[in-house]
VOTORDO-255858 format. One line per field, with one value per residue (C-alpha): residue in three letters; x negated, y negated, z. Coordinates in Angstrom, 2 decimals, decimal comma. Last residue first. Layout:
<recs>
rest = ALA|...
px = X|...
py = Y|...
pz = Z|...
</recs>
This chain:
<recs>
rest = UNK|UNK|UNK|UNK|UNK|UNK|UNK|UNK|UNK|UNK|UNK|UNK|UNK|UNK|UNK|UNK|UNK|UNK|UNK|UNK|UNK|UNK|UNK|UNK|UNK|UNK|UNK|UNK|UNK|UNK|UNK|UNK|UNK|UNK|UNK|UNK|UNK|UNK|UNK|UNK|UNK|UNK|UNK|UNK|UNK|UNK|UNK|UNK|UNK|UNK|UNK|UNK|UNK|UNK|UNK|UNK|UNK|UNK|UNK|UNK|UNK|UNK|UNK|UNK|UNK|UNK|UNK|UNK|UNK|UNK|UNK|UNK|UNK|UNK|UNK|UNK|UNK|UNK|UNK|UNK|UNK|UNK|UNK|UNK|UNK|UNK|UNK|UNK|UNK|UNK|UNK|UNK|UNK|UNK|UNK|UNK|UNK|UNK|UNK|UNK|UNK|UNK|UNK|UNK|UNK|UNK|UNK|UNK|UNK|UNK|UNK|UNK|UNK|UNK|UNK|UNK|UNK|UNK|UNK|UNK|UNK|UNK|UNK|UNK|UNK|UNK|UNK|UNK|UNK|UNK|UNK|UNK|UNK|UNK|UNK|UNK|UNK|UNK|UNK|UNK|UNK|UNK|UNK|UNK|UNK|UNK|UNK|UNK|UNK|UNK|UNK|UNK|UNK|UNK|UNK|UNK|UNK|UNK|UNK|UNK|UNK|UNK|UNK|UNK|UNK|UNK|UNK|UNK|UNK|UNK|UNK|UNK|UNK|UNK|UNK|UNK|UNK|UNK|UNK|UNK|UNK|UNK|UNK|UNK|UNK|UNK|UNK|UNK|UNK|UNK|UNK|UNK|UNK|UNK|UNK|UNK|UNK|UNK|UNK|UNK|UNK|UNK|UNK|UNK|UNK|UNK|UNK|UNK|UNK|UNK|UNK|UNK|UNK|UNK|UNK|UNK|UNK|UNK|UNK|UNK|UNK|UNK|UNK|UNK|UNK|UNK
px = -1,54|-4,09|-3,17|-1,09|-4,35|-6,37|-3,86|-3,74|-8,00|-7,91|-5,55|-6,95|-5,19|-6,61|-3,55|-4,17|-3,19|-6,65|-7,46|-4,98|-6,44|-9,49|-8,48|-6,93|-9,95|-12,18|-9,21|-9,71|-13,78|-13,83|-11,49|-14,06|-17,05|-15,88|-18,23|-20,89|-20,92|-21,85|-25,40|-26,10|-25,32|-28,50|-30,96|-30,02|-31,09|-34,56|-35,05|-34,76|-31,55|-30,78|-29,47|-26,13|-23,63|-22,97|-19,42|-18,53|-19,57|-16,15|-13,58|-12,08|-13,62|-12,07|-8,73|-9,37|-10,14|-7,26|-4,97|-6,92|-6,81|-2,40|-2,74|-4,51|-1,54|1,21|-0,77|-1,35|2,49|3,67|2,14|-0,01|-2,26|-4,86|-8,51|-10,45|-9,76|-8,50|-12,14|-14,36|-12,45|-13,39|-16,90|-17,28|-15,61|-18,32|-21,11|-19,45|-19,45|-23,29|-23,86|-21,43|-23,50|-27,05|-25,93|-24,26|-27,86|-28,56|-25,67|-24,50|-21,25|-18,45|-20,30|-21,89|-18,33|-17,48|-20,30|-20,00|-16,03|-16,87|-19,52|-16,93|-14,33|-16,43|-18,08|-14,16|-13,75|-16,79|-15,62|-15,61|-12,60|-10,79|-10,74|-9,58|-6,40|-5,39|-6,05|-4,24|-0,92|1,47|-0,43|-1,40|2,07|3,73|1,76|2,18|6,30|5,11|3,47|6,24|8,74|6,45|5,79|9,58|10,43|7,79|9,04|12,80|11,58|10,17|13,21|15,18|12,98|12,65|16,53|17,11|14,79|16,30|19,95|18,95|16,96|20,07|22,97|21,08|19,96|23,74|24,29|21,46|22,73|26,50|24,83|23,01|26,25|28,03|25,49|25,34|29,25|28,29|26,03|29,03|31,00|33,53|33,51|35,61|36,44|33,87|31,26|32,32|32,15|28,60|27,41|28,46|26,30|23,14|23,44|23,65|21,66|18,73|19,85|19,37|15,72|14,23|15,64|14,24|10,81|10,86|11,53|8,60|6,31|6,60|6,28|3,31|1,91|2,65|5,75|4,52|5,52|8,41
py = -29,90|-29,51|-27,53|-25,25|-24,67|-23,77|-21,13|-19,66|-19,64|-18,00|-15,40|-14,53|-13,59|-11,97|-11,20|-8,85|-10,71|-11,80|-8,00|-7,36|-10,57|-9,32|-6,15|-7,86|-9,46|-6,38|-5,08|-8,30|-8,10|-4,26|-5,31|-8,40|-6,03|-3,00|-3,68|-5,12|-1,28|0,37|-2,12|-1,99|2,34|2,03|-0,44|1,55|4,82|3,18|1,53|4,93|6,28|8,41|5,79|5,23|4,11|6,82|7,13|3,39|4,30|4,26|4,03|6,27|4,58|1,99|2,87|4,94|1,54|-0,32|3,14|2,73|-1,15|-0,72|1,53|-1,11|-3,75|-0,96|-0,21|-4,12|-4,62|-1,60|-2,78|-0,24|0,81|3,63|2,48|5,49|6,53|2,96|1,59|4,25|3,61|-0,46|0,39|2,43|-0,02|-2,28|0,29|0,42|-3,27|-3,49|-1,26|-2,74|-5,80|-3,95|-2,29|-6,28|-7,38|-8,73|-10,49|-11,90|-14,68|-12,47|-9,45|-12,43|-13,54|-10,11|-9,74|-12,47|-12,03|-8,29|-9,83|-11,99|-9,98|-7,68|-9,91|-10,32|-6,80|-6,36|-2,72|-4,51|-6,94|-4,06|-2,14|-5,73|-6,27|-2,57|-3,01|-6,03|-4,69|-5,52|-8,38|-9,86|-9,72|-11,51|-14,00|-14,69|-14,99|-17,36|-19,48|-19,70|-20,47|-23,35|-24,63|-24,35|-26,25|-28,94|-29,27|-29,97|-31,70|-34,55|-34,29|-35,09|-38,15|-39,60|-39,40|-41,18|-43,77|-44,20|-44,39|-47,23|-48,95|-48,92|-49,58|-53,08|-53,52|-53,58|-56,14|-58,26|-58,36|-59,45|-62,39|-63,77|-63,93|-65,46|-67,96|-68,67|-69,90|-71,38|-74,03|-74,92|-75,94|-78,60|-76,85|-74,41|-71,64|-73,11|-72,36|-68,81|-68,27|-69,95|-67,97|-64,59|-65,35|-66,28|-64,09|-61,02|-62,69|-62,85|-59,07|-57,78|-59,73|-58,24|-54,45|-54,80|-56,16|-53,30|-50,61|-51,99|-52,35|-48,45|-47,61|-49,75|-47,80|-44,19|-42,83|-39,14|-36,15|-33,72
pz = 14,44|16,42|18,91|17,20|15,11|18,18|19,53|15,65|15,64|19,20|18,09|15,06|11,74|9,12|6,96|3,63|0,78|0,11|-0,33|-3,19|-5,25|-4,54|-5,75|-8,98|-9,64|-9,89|-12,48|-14,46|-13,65|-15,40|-18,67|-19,12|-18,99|-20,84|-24,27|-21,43|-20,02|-23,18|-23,79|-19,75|-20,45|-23,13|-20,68|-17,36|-19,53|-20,59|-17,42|-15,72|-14,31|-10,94|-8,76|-10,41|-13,43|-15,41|-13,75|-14,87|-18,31|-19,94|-16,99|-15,00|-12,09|-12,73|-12,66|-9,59|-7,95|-9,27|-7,45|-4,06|-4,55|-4,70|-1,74|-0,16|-0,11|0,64|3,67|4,67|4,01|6,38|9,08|11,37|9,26|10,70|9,66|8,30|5,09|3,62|5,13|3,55|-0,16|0,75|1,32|-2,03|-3,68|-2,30|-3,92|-7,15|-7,10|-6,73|-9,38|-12,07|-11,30|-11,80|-14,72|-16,61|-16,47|-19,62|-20,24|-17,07|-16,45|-15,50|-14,06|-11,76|-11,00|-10,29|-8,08|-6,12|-5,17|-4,38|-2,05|-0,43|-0,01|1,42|3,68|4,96|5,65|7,79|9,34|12,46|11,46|10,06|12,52|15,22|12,70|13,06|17,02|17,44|15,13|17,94|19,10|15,83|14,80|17,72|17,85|14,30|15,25|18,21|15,99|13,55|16,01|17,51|14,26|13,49|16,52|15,78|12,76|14,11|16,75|14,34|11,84|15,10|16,22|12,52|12,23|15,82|14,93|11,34|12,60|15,40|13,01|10,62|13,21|14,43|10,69|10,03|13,06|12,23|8,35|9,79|12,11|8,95|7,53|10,17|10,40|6,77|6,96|10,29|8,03|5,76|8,76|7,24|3,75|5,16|2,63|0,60|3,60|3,58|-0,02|0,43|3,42|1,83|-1,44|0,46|2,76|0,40|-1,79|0,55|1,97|-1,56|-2,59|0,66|-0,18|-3,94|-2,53|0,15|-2,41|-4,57|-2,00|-0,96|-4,43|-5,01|-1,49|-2,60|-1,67|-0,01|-1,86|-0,22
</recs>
């Protein structure tokens, strides 16, 4: 739910003020016609009857604020215990791909892409560097054993984006054994296939961000904090 911002917040009070003065103000002069004798007790009473409701209200909106407090603390707690749970029973899956520097690879696919994105002249060299992370991310698939069924699913999805790509125009000329003169022709194929290259490139990132890198220390810390 948003936040009332402060006019807002003014507002409502400045309606709620202007209510209770008529309220009292209304109540103590049908009362004081009733007996004209006591025309002050007639705002008495009135006053009395907007301490009692504010009475019932502050107690209402203490007790409200405490429950809706224990109830997200409860589900914080739940939820913390639930992540718990999955990094210890898949500790070892989480810990492989830790060591096999998953997250650099994120982040140097990310680089790349965006430098495929934005380069003219040297669309080879980016095409380069990205075969070599897929390369990286083919080694990890083969060798880390999944344990949970969504981070399986997830990189069987980049296997298939991968061999996409690598079906693509060029892609498989791309490589070591080139001169200047051979980068320079395939640089002039590969920027026809540029944006179609990044959108699959994106969709692996997409892919790996999905993947949960969770850490115990970092999830005890945040429970902490929060």
């Amino acid at each position: 739910m948003n936040r009332l911002d402060g006019k807002t917040v003014i507002t409502i009070i400045g309606v709620i003020s202007l209510m209770i003065f008529a309220f009292i103000f209304t109540v103590g002069y049908i009362l004081s016609k009733v007996d004209p004798e006591n025309k002050l007790e007639g705002y008495t009473i009135s006053i009395s009857f907007i301490g009692i409701f504010a009475t019932f209200g502050g107690a209402y909106l203490g007790a409200k604020i405490a429950g809706d407090n224990a109830l997200k603390l409860k589900e914080k707690e739940i939820n913390y215990e639930r992540k718990k749970e999955y990094i210890t029973d898949h500790q070892k899956m989480l810990s492989d791909l830790e060591s096999k520097g998953l997250n650099a690879i994120k982040r140097d696919l990310k680089k790349w892409n965006n430098n495929l994105l934005n380069e003219e002249e040297q669309v080879y060299t980016c095409v380069f560097e990205i075969k070599e992370i897929l390369k990286q991310i083919e080694k990890i698939y083969i060798e880390v054993e999944f344990t949970d069924k969504i981070c399986e699913n997830k990189f069987n999805e980049i296997q298939k984006n991968i061999e996409d790509i690598k079906e693509m125009n060029w892609i498989k000329e791309v490589g070591h054994w080139f001169d200047e003169s051979g980068k320079k022709q395939i640089n002039k194929n590969l920027k026809k296939n540029k944006y179609e290259i990044f959108r699959l490139i994106k969709k692996i990132g997409y892919s790996l961000d999905e993947i949960p890198k969770y850490d115990i220390y970092e999830l005890e810390k945040g429970l902490r904090l929060n």
